[in-house]
Structures are given as structure tokens and as C-alpha cells.
VEXPADO-494107 format. One record per atom (N, C-alpha, C): atom name; x, y negated, z negated; residue number from 1; residue in one letter. Coordinates in Angstrom, 3 decimals. Atoms other than C-alpha are relative to their C-alpha. Layout:
<milums>
{"CA", {X, Y, Z}, NUM, "A"}
...
</milums>
This chain:
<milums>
{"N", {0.547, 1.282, 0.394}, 1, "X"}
{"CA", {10.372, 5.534, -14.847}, 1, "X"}
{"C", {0.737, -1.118, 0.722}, 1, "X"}
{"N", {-1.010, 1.115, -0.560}, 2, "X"}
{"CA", {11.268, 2.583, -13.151}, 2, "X"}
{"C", {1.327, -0.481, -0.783}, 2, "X"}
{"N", {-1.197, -0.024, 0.419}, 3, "X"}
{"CA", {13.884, 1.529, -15.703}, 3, "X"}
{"C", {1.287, 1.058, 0.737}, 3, "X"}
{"N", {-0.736, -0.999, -0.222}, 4, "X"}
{"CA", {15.426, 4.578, -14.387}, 4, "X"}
{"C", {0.104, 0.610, 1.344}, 4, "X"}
{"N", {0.169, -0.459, -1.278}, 5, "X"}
{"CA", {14.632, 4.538, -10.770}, 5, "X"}
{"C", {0.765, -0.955, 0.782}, 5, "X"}
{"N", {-1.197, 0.746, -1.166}, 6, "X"}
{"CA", {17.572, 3.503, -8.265}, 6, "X"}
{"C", {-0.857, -0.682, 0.979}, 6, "X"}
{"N", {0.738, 0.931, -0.678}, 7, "X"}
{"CA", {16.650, 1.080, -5.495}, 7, "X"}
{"C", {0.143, 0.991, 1.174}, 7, "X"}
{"N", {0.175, -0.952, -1.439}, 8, "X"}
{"CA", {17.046, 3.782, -2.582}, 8, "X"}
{"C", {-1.485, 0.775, -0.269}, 8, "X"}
{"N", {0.855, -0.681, 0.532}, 9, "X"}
{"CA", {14.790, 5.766, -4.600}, 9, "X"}
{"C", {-1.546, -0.783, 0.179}, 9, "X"}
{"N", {0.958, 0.875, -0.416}, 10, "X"}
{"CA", {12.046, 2.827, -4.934}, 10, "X"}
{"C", {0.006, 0.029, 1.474}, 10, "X"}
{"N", {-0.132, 0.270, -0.876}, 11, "X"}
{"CA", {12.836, 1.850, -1.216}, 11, "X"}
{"C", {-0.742, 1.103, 1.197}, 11, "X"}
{"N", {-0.143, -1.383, -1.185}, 12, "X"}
{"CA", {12.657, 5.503, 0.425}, 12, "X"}
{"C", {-2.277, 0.394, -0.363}, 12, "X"}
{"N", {1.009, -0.171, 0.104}, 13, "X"}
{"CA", {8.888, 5.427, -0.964}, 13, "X"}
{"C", {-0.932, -1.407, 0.295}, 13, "X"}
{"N", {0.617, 1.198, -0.587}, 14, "X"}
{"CA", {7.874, 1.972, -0.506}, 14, "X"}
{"C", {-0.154, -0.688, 1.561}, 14, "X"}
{"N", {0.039, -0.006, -1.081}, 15, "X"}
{"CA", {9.141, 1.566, 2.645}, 15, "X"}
{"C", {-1.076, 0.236, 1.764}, 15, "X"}
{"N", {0.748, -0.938, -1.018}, 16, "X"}
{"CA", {7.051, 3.512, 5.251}, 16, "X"}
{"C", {-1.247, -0.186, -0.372}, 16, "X"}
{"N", {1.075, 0.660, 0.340}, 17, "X"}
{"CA", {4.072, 2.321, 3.468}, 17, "X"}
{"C", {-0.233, -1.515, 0.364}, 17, "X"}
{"N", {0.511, 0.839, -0.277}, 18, "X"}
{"CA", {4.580, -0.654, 3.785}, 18, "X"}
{"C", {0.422, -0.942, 0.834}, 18, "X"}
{"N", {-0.834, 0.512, -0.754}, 19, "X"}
{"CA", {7.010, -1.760, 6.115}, 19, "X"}
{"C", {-0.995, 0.213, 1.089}, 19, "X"}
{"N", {1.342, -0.325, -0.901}, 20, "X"}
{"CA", {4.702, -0.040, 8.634}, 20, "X"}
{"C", {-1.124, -1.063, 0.409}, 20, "X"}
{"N", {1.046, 1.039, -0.275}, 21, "X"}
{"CA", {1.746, -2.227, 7.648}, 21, "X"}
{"C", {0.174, -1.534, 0.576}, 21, "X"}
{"N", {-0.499, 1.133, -0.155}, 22, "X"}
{"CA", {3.844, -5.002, 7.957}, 22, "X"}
{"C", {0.195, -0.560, 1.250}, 22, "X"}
{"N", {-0.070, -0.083, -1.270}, 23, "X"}
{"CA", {4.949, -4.114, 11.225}, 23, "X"}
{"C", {-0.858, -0.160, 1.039}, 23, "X"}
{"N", {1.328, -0.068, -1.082}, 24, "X"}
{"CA", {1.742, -3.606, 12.964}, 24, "X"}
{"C", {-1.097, -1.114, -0.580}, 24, "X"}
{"N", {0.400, 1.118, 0.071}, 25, "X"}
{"CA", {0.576, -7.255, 11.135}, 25, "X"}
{"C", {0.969, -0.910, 1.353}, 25, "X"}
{"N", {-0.462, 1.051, -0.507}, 26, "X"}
{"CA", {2.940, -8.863, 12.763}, 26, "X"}
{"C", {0.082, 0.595, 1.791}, 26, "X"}
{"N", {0.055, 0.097, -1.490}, 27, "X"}
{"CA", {2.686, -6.950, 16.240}, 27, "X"}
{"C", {-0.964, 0.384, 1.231}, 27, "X"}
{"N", {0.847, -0.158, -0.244}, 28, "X"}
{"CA", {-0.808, -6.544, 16.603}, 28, "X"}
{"C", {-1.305, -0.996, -0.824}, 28, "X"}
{"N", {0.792, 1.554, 1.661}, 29, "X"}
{"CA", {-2.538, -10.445, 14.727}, 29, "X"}
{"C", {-1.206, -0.083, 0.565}, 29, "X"}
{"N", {1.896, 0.424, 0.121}, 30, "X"}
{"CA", {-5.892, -10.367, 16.819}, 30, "X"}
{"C", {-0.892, 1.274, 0.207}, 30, "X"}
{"N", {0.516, -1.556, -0.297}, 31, "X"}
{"CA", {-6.992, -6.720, 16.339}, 31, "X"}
{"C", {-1.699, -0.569, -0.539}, 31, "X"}
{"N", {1.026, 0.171, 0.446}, 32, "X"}
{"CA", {-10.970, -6.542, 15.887}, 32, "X"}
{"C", {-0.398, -0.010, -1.422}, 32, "X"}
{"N", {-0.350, -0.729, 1.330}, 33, "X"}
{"CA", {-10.446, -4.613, 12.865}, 33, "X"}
{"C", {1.425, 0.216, -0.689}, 33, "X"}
{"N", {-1.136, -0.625, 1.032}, 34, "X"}
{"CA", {-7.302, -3.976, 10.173}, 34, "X"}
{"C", {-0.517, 0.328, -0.729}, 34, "X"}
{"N", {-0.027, -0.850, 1.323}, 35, "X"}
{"CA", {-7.868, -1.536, 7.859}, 35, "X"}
{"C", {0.823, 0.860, -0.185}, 35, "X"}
{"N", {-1.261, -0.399, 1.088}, 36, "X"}
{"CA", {-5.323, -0.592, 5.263}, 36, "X"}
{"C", {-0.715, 1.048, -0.952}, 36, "X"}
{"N", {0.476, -0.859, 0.834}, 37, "X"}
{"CA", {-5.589, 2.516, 3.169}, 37, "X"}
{"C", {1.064, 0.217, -1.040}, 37, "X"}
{"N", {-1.010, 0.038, 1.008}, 38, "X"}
{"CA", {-4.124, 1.684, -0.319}, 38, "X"}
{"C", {-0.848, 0.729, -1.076}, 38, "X"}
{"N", {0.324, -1.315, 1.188}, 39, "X"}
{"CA", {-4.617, 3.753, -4.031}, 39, "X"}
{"C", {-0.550, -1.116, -0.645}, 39, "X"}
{"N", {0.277, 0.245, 0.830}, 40, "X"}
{"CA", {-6.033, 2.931, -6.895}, 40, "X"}
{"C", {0.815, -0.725, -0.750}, 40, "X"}
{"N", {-1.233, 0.465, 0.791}, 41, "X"}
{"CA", {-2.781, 3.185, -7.958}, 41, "X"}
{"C", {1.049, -1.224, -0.162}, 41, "X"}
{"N", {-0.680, 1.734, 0.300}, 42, "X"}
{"CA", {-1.740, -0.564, -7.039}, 42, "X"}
{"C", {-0.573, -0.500, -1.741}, 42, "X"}
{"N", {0.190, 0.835, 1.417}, 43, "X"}
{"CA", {-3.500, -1.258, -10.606}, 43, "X"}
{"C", {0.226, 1.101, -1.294}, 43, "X"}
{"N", {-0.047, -0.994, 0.836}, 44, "X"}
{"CA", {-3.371, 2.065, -12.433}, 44, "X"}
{"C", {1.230, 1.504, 0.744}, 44, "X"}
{"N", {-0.922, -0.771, -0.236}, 45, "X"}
{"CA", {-0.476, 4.179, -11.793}, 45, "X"}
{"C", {0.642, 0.830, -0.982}, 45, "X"}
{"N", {-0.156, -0.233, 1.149}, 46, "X"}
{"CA", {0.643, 7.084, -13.558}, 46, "X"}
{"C", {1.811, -0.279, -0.313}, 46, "X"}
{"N", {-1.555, 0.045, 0.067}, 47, "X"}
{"CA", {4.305, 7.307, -14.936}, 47, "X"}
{"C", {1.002, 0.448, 0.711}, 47, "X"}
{"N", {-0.741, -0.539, -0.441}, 48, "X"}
{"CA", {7.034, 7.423, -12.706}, 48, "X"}
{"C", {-0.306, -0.665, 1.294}, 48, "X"}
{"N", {0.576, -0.252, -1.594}, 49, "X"}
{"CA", {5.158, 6.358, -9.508}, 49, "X"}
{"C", {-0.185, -1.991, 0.242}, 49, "X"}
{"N", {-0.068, 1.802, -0.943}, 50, "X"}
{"CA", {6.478, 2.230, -9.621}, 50, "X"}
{"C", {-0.204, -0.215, 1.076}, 50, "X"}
{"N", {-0.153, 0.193, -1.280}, 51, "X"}
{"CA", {7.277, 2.577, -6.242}, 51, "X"}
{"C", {-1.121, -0.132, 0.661}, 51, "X"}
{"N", {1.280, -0.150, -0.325}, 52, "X"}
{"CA", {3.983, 4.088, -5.244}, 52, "X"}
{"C", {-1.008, -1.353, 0.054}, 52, "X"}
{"N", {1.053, 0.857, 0.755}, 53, "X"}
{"CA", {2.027, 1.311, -7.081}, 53, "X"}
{"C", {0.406, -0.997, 0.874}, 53, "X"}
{"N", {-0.293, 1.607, -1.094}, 54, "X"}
{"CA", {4.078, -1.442, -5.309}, 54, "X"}
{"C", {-0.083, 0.486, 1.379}, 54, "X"}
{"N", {-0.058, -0.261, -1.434}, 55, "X"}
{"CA", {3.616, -0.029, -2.299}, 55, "X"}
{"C", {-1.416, -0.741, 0.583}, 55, "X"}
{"N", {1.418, 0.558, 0.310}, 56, "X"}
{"CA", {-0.118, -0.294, -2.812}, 56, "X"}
{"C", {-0.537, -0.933, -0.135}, 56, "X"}
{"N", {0.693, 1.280, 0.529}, 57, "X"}
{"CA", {-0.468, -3.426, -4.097}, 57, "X"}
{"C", {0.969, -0.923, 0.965}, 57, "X"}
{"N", {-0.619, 0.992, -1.081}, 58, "X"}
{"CA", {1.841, -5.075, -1.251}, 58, "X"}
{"C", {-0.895, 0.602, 1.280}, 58, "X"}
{"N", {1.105, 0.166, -1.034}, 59, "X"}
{"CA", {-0.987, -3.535, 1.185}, 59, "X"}
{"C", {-1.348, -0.902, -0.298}, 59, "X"}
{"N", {0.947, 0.845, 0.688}, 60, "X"}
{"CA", {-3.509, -5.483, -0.741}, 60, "X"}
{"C", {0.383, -1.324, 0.083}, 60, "X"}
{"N", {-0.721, 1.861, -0.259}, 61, "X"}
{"CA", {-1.383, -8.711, -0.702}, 61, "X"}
{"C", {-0.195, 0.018, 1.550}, 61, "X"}
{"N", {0.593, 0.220, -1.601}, 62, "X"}
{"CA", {-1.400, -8.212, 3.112}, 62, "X"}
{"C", {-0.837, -0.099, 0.695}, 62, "X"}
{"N", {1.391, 0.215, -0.105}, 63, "X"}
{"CA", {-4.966, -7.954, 3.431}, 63, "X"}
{"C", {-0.336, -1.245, -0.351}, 63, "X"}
{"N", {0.646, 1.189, 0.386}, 64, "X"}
{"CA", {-5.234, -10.914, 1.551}, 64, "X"}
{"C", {0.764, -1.128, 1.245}, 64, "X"}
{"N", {-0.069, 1.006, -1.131}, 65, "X"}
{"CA", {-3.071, -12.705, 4.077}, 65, "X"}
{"C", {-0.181, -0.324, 1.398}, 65, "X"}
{"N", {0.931, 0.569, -2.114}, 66, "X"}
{"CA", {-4.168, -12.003, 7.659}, 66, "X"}
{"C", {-1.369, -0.765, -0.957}, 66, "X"}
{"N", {0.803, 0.865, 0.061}, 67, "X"}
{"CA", {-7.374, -13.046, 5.695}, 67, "X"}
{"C", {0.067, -1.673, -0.112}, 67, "X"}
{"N", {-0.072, 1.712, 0.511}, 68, "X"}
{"CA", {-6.114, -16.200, 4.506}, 68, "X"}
{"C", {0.074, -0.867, 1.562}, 68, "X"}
{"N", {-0.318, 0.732, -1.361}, 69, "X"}
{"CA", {-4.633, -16.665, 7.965}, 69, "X"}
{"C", {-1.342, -0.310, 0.994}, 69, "X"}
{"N", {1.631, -0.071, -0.593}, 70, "X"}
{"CA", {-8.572, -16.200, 9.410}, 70, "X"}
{"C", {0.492, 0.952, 1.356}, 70, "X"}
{"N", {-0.062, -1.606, -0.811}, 71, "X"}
{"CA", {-7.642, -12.571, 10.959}, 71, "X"}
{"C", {-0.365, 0.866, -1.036}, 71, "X"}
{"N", {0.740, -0.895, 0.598}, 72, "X"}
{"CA", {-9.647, -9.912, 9.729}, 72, "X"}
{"C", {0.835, 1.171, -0.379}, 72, "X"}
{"N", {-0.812, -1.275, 1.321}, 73, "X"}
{"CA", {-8.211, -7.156, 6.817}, 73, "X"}
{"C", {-1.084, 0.362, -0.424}, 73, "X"}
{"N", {0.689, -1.156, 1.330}, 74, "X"}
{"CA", {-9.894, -4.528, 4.912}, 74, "X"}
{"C", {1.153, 0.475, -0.675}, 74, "X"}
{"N", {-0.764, -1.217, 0.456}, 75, "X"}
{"CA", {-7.849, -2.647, 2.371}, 75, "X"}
{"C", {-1.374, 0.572, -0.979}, 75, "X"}
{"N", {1.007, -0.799, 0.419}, 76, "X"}
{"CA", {-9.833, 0.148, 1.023}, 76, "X"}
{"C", {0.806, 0.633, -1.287}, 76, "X"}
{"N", {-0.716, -0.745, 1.806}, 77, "X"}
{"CA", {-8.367, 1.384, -2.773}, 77, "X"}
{"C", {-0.645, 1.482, 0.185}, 77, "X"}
{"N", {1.038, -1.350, 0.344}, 78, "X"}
{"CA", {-9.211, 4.711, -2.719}, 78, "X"}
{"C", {0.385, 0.515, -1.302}, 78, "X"}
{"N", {0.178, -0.583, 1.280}, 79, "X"}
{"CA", {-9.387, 6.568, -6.013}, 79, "X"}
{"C", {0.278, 1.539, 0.015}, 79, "X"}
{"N", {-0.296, -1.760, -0.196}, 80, "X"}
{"CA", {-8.912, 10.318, -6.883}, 80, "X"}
{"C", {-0.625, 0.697, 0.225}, 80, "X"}
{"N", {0.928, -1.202, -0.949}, 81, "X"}
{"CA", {-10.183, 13.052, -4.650}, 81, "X"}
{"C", {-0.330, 1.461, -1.091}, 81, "X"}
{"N", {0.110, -0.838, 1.034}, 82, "X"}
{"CA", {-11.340, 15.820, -7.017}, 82, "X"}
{"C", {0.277, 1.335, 1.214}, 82, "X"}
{"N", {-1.206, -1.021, -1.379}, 83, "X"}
{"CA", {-9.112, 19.462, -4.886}, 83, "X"}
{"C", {0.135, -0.514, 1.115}, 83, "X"}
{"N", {-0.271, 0.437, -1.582}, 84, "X"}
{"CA", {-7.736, 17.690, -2.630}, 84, "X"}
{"C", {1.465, -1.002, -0.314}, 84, "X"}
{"N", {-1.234, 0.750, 0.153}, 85, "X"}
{"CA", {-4.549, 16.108, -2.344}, 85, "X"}
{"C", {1.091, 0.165, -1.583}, 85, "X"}
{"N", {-0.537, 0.096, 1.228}, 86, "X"}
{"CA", {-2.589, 14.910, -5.567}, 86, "X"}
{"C", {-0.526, 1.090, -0.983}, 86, "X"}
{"N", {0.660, -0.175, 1.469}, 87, "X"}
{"CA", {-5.036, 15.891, -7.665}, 87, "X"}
{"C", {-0.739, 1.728, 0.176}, 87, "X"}
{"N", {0.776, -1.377, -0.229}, 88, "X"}
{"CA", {-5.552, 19.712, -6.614}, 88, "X"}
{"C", {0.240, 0.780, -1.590}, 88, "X"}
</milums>
């Protein structure tokens, strides 16, 4: 649970999600297309998976700001795959 989750711990999962996206905003600003592939789980996350969730929902904030900036974002939420992934 987050109460109970160290900041390496958060970090080592948030990171690479979203540092990434971050990265390739800032070193690629007039692409035709950005699209971001974030969860569900930025709004519904189950227990344990803070990190996850903020990971998610700081690709969604980034979408919102190349848009704001008037550079084109998608983020796409995807939802749960029924056998497949997580949720086999």
C-alpha cells in the first residue's frame, strides 16, 4: 500500500513510464502524431499499485499539455484484456 511503499519502490515503477514519455515530449514537440498508452488504472487502481496509477495518470497530464501547448496528444486508457496480460 502506498503508506507502506518506499520511494525507490514508487520511483523504480513510475519512472520508465513516465520519464520516457517525458523524454520523447520534450525531444520530439512537432511529431504528426503522440500517442500515449496509459491504464485504466490512472482512476481505478487495485491495491498496492500507487505507483502504477501515478504513472498513468502523469501520461494523461502530458497529453493534456502538448495539447494545451497546440501539439497534438492522444492518450488511450486502456482497460482489462480478458487472457491476456495482468488479467490471465
Amino acid at each position: 500500500l502506498v503508506n507502506e511503499m518506499d520511494a525507490a519502490t514508487f520511483e523504480r515503477v513510475l519512472a520508465p513510464k513516465l520519464t520516457g514519455a517525458m523524454l520523447l515530449d520534450e525531444l520530439l514537440p512537432s511529431l504528426d502524431l503522440f500517442v500515449l498508452f496509459s491504464s485504466i488504472s490512472a482512476f481505478w487502481a487495485p491495491p498496492g499499485m500507487s505507483n502504477y496509477a501515478a504513472a498513468n495518470a502523469g501520461l494523461d497530464a502530458l497529453a493534456q499539455v502538448r495539447r494545451a501547448r497546440g501539439q497534438r496528444a492522444l492518450c488511450i486508457q486502456w482497460g482489462p484484456w480478458e487472457n491476456v496480460g495482468l488479467h490471465e
